[in-house]
MARBA-3410 file (N, C-alpha, C, O; in Angstrom, 1 decimal):
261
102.3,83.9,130.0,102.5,85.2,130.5,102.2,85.3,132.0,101.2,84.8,132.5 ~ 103.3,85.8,132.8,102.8,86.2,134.1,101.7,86.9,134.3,101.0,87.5,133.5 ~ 101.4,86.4,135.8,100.5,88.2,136.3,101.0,89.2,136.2,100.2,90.2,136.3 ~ 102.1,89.5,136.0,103.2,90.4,136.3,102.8,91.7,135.1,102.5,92.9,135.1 ~ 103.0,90.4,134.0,103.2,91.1,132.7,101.6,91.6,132.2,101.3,92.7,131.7
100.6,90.4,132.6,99.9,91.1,131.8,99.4,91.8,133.3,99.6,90.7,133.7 ~ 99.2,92.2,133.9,98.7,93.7,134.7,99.6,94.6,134.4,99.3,95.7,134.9 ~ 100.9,94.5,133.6,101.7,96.1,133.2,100.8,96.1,131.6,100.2,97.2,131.3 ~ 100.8,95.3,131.0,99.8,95.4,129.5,98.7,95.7,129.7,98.3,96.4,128.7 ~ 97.6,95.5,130.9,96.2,95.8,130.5,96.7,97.2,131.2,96.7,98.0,130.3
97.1,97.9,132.4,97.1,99.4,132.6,97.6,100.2,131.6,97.3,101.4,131.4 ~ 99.1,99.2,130.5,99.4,100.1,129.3,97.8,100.5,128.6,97.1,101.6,128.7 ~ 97.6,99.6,128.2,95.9,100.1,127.5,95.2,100.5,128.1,95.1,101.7,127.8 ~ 94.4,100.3,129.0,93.8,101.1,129.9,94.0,102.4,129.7,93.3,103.3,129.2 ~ 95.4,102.5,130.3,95.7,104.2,130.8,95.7,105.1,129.7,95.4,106.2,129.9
96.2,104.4,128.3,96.2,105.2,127.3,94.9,105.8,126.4,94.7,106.9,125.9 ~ 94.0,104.4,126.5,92.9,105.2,126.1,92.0,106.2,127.2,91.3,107.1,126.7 ~ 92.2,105.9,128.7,91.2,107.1,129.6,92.1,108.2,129.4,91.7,109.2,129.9 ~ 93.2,108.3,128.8,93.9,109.8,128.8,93.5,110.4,127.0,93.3,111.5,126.7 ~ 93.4,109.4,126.4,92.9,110.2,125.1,91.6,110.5,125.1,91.2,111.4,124.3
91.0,110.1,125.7,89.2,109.8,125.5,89.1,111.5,126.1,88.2,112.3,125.7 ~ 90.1,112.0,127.1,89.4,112.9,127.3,90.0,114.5,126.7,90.0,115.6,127.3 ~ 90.5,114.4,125.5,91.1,115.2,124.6,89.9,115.5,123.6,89.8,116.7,123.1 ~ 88.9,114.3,123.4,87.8,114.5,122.4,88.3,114.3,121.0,87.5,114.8,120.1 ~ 89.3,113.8,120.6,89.9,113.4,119.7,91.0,112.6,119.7,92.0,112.7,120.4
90.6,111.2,118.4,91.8,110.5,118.1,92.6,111.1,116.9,91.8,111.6,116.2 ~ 93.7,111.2,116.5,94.4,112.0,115.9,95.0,111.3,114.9,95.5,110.3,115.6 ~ 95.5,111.1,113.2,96.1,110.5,113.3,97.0,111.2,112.3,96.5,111.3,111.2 ~ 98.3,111.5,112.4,99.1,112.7,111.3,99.2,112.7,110.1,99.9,111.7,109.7 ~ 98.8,113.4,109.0,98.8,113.1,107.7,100.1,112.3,107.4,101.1,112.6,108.1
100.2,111.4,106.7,101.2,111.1,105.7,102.2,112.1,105.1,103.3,112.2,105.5 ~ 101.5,112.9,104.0,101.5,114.0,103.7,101.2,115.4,103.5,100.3,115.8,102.8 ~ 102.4,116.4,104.4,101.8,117.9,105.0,101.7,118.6,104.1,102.7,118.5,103.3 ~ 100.5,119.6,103.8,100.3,120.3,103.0,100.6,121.8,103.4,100.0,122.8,102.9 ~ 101.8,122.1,104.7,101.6,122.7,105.6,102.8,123.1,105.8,103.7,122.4,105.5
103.0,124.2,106.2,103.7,124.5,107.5,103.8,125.3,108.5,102.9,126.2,108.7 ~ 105.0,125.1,109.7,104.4,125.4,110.9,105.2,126.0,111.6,106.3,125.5,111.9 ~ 104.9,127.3,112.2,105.8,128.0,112.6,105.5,128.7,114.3,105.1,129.8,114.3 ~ 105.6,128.4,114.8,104.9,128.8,116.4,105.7,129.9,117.2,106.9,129.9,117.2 ~ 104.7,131.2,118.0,105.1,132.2,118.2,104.9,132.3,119.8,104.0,131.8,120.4
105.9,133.1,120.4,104.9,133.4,121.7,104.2,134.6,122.0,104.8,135.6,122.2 ~ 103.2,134.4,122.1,102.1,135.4,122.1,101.6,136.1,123.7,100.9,137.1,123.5 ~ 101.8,135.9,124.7,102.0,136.6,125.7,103.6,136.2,126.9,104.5,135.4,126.8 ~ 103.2,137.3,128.1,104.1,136.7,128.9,104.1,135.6,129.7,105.0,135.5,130.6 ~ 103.2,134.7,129.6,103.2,133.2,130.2,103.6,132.5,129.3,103.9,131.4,129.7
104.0,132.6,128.0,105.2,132.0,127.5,104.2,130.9,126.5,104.7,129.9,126.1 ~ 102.5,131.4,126.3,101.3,130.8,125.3,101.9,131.2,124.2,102.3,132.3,124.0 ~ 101.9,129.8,123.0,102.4,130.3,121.9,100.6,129.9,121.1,99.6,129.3,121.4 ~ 101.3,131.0,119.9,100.4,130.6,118.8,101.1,129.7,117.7,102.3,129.7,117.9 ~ 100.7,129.1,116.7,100.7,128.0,116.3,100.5,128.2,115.2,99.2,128.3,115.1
101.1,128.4,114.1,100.6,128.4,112.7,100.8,127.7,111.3,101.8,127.8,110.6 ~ 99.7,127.0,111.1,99.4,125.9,109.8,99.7,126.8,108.7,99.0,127.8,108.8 ~ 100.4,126.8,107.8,100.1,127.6,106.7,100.1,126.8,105.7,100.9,125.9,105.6 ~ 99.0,127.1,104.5,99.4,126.1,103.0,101.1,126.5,102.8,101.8,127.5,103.2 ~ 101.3,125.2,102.1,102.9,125.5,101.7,103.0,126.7,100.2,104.0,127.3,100.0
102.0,126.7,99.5,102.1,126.8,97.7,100.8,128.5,98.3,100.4,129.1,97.3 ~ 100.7,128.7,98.9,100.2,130.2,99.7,101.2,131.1,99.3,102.4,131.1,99.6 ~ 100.6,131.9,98.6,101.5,133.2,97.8,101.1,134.8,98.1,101.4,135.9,97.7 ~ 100.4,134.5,98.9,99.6,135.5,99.4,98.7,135.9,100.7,97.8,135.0,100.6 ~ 98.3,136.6,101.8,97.7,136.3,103.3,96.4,135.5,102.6,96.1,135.9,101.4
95.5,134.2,103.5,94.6,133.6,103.6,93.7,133.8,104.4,93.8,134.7,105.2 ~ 92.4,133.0,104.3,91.6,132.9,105.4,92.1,132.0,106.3,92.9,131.2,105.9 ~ 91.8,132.1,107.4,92.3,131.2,108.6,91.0,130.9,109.4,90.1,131.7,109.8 ~ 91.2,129.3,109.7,90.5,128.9,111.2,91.6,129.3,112.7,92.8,129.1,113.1 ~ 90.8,129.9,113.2,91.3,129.9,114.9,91.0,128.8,115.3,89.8,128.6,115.1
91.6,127.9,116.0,91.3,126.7,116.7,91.7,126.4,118.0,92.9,126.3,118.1 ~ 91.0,126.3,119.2,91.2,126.4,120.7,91.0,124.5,120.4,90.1,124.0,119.7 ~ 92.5,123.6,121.5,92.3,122.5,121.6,91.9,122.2,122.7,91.5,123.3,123.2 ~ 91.7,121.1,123.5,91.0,120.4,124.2,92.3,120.2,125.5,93.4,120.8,125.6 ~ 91.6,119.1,126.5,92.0,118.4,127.4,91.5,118.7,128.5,92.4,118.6,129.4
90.7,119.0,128.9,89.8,119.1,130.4,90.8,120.2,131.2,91.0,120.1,132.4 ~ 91.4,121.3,130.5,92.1,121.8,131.2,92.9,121.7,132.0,93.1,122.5,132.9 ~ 93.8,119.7,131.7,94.4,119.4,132.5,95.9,119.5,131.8,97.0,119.4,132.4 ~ 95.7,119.9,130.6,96.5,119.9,129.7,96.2,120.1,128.1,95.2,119.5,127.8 ~ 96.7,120.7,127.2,96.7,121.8,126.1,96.7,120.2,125.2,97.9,119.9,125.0
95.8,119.2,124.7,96.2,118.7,123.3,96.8,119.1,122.4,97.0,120.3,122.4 ~ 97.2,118.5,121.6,97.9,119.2,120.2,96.7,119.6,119.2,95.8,118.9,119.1 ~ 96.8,120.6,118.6,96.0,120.5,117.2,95.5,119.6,116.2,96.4,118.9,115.7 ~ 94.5,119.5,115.8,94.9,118.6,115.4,94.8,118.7,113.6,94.0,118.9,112.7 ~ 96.2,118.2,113.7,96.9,118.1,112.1,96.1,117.7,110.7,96.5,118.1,109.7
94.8,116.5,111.0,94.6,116.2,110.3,93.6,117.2,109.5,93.6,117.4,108.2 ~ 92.7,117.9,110.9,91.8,119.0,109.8,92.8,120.4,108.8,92.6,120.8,107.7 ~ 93.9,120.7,109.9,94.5,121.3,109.3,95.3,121.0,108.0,95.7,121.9,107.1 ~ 95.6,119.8,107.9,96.0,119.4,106.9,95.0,119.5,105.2,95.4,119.8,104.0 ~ 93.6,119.1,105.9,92.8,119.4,105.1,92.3,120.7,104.3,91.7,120.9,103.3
92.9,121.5,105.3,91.8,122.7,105.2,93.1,123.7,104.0,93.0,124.3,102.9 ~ 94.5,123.4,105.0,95.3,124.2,104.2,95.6,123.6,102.7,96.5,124.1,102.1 ~ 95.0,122.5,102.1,95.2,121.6,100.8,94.2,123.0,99.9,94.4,123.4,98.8 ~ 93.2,123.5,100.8,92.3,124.3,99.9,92.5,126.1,100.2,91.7,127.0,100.1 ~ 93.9,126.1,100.6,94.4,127.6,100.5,93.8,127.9,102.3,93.6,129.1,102.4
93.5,127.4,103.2,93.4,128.0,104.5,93.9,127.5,105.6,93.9,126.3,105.9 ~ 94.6,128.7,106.5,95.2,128.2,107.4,94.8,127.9,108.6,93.6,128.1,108.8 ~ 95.4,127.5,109.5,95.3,127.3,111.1,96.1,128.0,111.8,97.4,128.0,111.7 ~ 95.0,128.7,112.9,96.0,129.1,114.3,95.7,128.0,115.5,94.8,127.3,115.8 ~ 96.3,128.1,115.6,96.2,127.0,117.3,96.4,127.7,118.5,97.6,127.9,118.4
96.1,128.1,119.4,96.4,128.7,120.4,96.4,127.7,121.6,95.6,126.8,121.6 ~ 97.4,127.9,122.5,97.7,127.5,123.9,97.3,128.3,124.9,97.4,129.6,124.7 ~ 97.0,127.8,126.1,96.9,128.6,126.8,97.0,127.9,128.3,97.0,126.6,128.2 ~ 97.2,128.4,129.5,97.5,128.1,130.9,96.4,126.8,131.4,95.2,126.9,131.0 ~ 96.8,125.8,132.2,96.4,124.8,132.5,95.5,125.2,134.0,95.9,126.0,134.8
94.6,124.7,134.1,93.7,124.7,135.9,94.6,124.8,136.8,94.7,125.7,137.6 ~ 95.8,123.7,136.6,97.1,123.4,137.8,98.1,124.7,138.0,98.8,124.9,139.0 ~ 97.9,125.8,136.7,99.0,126.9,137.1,98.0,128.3,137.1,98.6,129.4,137.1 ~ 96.5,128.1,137.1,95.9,129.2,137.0,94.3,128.9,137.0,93.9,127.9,136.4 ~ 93.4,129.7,137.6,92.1,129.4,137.7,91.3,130.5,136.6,91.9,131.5,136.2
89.9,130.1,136.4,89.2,131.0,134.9,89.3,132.2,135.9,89.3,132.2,137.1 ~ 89.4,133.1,135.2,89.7,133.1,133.6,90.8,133.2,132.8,90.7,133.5,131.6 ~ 91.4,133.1,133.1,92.7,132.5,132.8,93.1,132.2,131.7,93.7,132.8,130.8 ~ 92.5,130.9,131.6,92.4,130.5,130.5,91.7,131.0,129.1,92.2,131.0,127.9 ~ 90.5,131.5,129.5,90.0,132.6,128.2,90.9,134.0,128.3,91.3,134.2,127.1
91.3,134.5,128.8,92.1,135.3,129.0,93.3,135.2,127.8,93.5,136.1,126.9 ~ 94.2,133.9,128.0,95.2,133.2,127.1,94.5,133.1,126.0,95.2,133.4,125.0 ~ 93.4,132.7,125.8,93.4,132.5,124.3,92.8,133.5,123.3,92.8,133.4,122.1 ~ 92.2,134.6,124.5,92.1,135.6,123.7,93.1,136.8,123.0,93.0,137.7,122.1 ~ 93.9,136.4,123.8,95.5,136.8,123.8,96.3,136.7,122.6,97.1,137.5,122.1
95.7,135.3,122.2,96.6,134.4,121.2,95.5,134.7,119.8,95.9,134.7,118.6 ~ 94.2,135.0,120.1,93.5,135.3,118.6,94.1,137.1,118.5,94.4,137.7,117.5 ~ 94.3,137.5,119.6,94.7,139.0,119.0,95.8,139.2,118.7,96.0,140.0,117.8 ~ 96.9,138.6,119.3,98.1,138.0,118.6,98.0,137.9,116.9,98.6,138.6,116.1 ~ 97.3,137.0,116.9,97.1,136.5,115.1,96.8,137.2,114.6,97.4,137.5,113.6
95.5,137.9,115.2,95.1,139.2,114.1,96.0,140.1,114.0,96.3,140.2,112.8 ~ 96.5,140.8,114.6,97.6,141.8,115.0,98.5,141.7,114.0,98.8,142.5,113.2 ~ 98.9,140.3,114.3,100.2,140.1,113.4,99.8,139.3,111.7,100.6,138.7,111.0 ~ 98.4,139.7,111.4,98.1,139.3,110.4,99.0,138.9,109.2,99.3,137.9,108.7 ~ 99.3,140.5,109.1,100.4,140.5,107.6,101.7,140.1,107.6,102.4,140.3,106.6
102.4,139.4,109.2,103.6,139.0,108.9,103.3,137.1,109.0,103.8,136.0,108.6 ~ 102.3,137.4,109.9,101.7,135.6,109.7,101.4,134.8,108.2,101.4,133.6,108.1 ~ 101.1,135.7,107.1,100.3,135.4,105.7,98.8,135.2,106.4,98.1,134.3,106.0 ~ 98.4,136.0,107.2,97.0,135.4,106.8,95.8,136.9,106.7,95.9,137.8,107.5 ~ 94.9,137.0,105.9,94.2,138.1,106.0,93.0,137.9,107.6,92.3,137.0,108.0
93.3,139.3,108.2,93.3,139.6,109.4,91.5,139.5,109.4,91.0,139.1,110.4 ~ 90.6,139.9,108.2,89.1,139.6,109.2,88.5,138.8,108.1,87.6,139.2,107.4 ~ 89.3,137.5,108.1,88.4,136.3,107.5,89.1,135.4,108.1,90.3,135.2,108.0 ~ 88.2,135.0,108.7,88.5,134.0,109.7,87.4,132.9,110.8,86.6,133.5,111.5 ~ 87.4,131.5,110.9,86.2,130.9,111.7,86.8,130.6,112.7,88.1,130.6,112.6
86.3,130.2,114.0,86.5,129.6,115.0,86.0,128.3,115.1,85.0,128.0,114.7 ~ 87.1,127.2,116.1,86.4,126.2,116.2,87.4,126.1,117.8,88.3,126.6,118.4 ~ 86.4,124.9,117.9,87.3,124.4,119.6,86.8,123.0,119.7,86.1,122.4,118.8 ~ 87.1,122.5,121.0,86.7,120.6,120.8,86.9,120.6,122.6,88.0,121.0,123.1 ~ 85.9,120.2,123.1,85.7,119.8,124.3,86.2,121.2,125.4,85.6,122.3,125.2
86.9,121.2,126.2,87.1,122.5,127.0,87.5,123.7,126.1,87.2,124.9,126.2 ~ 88.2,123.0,125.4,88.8,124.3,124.6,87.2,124.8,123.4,87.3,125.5,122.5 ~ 86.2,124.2,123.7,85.3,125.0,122.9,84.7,125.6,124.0,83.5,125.8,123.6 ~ 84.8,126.0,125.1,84.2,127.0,126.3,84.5,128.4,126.0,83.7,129.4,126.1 ~ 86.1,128.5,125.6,86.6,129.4,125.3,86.4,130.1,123.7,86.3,131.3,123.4
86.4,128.8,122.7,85.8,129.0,121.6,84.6,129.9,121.4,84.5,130.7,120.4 ~ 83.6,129.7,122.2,82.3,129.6,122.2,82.2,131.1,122.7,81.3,131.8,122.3 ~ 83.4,131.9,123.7,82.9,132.9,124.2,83.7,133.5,123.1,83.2,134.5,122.6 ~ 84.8,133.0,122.7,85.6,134.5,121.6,84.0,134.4,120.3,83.7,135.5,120.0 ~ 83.7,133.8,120.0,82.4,133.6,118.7,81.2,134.7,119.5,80.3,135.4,118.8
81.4,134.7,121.1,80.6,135.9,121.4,80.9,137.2,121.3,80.1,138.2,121.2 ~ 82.5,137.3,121.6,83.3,138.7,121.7,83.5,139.1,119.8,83.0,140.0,119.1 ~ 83.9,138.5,119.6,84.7,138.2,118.1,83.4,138.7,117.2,82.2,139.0,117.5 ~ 84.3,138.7,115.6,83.0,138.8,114.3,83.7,137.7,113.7,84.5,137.9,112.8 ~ 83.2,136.2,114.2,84.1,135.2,113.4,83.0,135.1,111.9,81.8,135.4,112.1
83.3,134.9,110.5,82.7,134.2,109.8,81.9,132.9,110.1,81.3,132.8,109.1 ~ 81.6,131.9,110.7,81.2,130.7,111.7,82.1,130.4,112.6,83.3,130.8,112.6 ~ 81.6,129.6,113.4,81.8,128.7,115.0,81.4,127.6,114.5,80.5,127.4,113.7 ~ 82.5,126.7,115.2,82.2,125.1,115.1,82.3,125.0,116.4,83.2,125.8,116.8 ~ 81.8,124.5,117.2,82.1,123.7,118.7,82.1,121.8,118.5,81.4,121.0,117.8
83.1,121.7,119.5,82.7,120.1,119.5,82.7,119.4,120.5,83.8,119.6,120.9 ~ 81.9,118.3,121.4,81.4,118.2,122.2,81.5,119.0,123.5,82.2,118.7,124.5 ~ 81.0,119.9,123.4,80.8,121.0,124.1,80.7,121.6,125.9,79.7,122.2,126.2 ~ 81.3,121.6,126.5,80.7,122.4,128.1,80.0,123.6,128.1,80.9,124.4,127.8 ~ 79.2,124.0,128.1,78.8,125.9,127.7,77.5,126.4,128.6,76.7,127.3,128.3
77.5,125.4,130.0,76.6,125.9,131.0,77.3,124.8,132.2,77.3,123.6,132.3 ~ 78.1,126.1,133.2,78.6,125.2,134.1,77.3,125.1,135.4,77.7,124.7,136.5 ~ 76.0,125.5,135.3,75.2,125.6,136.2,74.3,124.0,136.4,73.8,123.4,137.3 ~ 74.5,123.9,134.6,73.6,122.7,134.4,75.1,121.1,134.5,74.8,119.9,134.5 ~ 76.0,121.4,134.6,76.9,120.5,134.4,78.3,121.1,135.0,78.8,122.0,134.3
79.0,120.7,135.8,80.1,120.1,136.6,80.9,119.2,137.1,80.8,119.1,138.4 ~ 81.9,118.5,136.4,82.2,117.9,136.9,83.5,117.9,138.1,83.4,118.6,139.1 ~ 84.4,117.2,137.9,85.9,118.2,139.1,86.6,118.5,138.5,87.7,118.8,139.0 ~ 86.4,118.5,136.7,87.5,119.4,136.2,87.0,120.7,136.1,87.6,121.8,135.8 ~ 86.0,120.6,136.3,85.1,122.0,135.9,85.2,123.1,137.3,85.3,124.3,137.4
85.0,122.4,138.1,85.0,122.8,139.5,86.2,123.1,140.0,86.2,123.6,141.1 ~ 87.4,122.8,139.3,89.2,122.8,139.7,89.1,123.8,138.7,89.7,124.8,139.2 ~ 88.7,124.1,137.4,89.1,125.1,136.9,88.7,126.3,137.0,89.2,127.2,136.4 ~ 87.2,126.4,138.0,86.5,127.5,138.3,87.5,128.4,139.2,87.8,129.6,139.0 ~ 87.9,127.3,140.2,88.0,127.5,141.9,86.6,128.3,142.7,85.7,127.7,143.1
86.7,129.6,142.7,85.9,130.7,143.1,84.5,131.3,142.6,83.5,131.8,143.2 ~ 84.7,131.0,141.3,84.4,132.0,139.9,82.9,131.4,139.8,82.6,130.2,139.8 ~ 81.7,132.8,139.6,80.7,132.1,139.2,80.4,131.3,138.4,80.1,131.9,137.4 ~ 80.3,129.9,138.2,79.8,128.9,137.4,78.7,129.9,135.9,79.0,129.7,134.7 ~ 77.8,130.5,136.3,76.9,131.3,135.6,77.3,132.1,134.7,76.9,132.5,133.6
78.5,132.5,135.6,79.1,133.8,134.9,80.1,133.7,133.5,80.2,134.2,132.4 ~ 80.8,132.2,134.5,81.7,131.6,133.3,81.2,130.8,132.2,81.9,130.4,131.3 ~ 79.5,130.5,132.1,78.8,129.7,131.3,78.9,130.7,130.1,78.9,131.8,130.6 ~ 79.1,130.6,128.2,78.7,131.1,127.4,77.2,131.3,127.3,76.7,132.4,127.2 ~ 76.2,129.6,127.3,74.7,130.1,127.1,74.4,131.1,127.6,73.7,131.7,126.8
74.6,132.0,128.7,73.7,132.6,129.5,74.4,134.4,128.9,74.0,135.5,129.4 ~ 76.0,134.0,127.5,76.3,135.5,127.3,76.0,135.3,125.9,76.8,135.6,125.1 ~ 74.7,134.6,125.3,75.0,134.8,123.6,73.9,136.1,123.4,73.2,136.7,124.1 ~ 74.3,136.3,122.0,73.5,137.7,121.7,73.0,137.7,120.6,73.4,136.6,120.0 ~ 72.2,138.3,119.8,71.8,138.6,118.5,72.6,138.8,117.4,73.0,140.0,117.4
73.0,138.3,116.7,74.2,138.8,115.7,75.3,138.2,115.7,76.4,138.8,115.5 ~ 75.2,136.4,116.2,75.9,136.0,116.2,76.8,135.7,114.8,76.6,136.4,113.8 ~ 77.7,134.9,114.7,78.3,134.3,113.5,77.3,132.5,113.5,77.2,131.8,114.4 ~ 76.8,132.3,112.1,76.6,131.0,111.9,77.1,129.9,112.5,78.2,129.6,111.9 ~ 76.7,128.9,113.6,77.5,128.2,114.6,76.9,126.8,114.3,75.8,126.4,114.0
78.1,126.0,114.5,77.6,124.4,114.1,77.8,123.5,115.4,78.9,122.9,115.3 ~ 77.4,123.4,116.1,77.6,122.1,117.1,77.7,120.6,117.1,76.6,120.0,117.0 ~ 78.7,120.1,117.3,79.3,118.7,117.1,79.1,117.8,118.3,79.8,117.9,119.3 ~ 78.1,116.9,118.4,77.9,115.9,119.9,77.6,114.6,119.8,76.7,114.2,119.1 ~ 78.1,114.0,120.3,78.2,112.5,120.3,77.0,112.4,121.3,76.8,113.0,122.3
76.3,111.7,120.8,74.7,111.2,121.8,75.1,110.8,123.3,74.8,111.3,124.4 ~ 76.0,109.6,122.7,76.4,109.0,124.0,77.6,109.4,124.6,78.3,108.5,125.0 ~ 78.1,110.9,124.8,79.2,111.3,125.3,79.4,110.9,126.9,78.5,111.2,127.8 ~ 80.3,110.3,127.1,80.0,110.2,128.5,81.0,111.3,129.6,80.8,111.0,130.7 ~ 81.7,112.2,129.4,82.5,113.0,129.4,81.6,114.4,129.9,81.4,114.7,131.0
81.1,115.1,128.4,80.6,115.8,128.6,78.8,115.8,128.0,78.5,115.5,126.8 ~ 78.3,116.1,128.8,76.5,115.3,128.3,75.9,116.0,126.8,76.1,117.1,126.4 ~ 75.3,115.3,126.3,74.5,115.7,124.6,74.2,117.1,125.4,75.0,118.0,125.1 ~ 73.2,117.3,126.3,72.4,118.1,126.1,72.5,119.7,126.8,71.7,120.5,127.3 ~ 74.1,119.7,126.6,75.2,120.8,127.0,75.1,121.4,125.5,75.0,122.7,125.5
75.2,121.0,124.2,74.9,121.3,122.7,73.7,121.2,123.0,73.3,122.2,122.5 ~ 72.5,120.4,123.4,71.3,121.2,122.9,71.1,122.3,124.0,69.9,122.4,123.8 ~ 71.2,123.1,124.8,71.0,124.0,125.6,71.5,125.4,124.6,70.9,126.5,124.3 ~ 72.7,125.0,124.3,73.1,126.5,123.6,72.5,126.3,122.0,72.0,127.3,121.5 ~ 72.7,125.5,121.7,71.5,125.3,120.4,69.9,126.3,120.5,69.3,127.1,119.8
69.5,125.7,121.8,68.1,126.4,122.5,68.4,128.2,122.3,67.7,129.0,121.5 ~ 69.6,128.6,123.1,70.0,129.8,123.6,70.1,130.7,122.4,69.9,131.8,122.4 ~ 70.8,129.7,121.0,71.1,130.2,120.1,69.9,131.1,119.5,69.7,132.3,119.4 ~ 69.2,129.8,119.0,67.7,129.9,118.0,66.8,131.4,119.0,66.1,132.4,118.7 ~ 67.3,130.9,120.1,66.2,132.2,120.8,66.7,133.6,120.6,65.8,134.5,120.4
68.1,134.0,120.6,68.9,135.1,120.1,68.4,135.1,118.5,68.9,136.1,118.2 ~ 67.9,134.7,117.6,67.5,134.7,116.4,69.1,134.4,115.5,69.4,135.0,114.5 ~ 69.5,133.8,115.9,71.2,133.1,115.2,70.6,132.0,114.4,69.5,131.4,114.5 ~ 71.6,131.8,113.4,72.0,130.7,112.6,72.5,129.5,113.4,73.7,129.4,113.8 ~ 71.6,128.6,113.6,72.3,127.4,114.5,72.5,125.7,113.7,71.5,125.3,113.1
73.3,124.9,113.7,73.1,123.7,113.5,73.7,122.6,114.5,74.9,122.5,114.9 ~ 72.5,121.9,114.9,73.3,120.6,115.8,73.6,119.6,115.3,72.8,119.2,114.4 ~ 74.8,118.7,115.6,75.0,117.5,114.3,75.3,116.7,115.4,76.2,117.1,116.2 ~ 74.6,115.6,115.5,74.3,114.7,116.9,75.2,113.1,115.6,75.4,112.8,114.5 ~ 75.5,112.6,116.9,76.3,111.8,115.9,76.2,110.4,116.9,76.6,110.7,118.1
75.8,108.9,116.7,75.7,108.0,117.6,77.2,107.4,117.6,77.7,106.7,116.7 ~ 78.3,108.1,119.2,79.1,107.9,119.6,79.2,108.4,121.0,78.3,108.6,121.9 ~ 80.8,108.6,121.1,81.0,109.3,122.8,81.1,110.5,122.8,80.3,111.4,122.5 ~ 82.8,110.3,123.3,83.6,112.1,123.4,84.7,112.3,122.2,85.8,111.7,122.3 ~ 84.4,112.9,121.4,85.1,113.1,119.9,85.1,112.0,119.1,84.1,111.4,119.2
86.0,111.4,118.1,86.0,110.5,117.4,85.0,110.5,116.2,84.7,109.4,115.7 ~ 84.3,111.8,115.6,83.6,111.9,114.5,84.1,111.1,114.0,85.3,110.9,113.9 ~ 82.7,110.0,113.2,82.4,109.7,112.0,83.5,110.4,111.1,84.1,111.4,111.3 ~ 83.6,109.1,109.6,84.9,110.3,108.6,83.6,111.4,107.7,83.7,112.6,107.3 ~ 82.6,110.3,107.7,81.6,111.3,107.3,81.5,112.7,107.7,81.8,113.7,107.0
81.0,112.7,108.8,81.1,113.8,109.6,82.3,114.9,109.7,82.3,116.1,110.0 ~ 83.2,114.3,109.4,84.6,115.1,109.3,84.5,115.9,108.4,84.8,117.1,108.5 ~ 84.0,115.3,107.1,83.9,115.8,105.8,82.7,116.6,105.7,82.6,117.2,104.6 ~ 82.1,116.7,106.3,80.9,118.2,106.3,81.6,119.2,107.5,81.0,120.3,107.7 ~ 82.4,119.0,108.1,82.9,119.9,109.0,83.8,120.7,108.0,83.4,121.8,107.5
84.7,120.2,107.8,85.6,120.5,106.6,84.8,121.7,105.5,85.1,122.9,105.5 ~ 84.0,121.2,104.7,82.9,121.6,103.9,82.2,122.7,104.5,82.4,123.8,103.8 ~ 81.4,122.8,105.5,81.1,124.1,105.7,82.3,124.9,106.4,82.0,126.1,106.6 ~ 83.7,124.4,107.0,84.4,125.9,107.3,84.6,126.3,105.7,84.3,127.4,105.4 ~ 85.3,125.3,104.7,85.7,126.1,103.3,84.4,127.1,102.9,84.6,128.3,102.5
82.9,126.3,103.1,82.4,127.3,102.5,81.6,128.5,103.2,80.6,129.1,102.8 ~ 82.3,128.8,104.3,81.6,129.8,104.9,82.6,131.3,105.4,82.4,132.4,106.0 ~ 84.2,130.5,104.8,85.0,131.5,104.7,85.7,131.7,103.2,86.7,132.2,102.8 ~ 84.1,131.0,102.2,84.5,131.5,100.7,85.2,130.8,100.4,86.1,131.4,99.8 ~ 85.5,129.5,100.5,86.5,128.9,99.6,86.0,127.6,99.0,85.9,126.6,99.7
85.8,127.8,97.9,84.6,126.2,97.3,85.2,124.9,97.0,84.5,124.0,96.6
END
């Protein structure tokens, strides 16, 4: 093998894992969909919503709202596989999209995705899904946004997963490109939770190197002190890639906290 070749092979690898690593998720598509999917556009920036539905669904469901990831450099895809799971047990998925740092600064982005959950609710009854049962989750930037609709919202639970949720204690230059202006403090969730939250589960890799553990234990802190239902699930890894274990209690408490055993 040349030099040639392998310096085009180790950047193919290279480059592909530093661009997933920071999605907070490896993904891998069911075999088999228990689903389907039909995507809408939900404002005039042209943000769609996204909808999982069980196939054998005879009637509106509960639904997870799900905000994806990517350092707000770009919108991940959903990912298929929880959805896959969840709609096997009669529940669907919204996915929402929303505007990138590069075509817009915060809030912007919460802005879009709140857009895209009132969208869904709105359009409950032509979507199939029943309009106030419903959890939220999000995974890496997209749980910033997560984290504040679980403040605005009356979700049934919040899942967050490896989390940003104090830009005072932590910035990096994706954080700082997606601010531009904007108070760091202001845009942090810990510093807007309240009493009367919805039951929230936090997902963090010890060794995250992306975004730090102790960004989930701060709002964990913030939680318990509002007198909320809080759980942290520390997991010896990075940035996303739960354990299958772990998968399977995520799974488990959205079914059973939007009633479905």
């Amino acid at each position: 093998m040349s030099w040639k070749i392998a310096l085009m092979v180790f950047v193919t690898v290279f480059g592909t894992a530093a661009c997933t690593s920071t999605d907070g998720r490896h993904e891998r598509t069911p075999d088999s969909l228990s689903f389907t999917r039909h995507a809408y556009v939900a404002d005039r920036f042209d943000n769609k919503v996204t909808v999982f539905r069980p196939k054998d669904a005879t009637g509106p469901v509960p639904w997870l709202f799900m905000v994806p990831g990517g350092g707000w450099r770009t919108v991940s895809p959903p990912d298929k596989r929880l959805a896959n799971e969840l709609s096997r047990n009669g529940i669907a998925v919204v996915a929402a999209s929303y505007r990138t740092r590069y075509k817009a600064k915060w809030p912007a982005q919460l802005d879009d995705v709140e857009a895209a959950f009132d969208y869904a609710r709105s359009h409950a009854a032509e979507l199939g899904l029943k309009p106030d049962a419903y959890a939220i989750t999000g995974g890496s930037a997209g749980s910033t946004e997560a984290a504040w609709l679980s403040i605005r919202k009356s979700p049934a639970c919040t899942v967050l997963m490896s989390s940003p949720l104090n830009f005072t204690t932590f910035r990096n230059d994706a954080i700082r490109d997606v601010l531009g202006g904007y108070d760091p403090r202001s845009a942090s969730p810990v510093f807007a939770v309240r009493g009367g939250m919805a039951p929230t589960v936090l997902i963090h890799g010890t060794h995250d190197p992306i975004v730090p553990f102790y960004q989930s234990e701060q709002y964990e802190k913030a939680l318990q002190k509002a007198g909320n239902s809080v759980q942290l699930w520390p997991y010896d890894g990075g940035h996303g890639n739960m354990p299958p274990a772990l998968q399977e209690r995520q799974k488990t408490f959205i079914l059973s906290c939007l009633g479905v055993s």
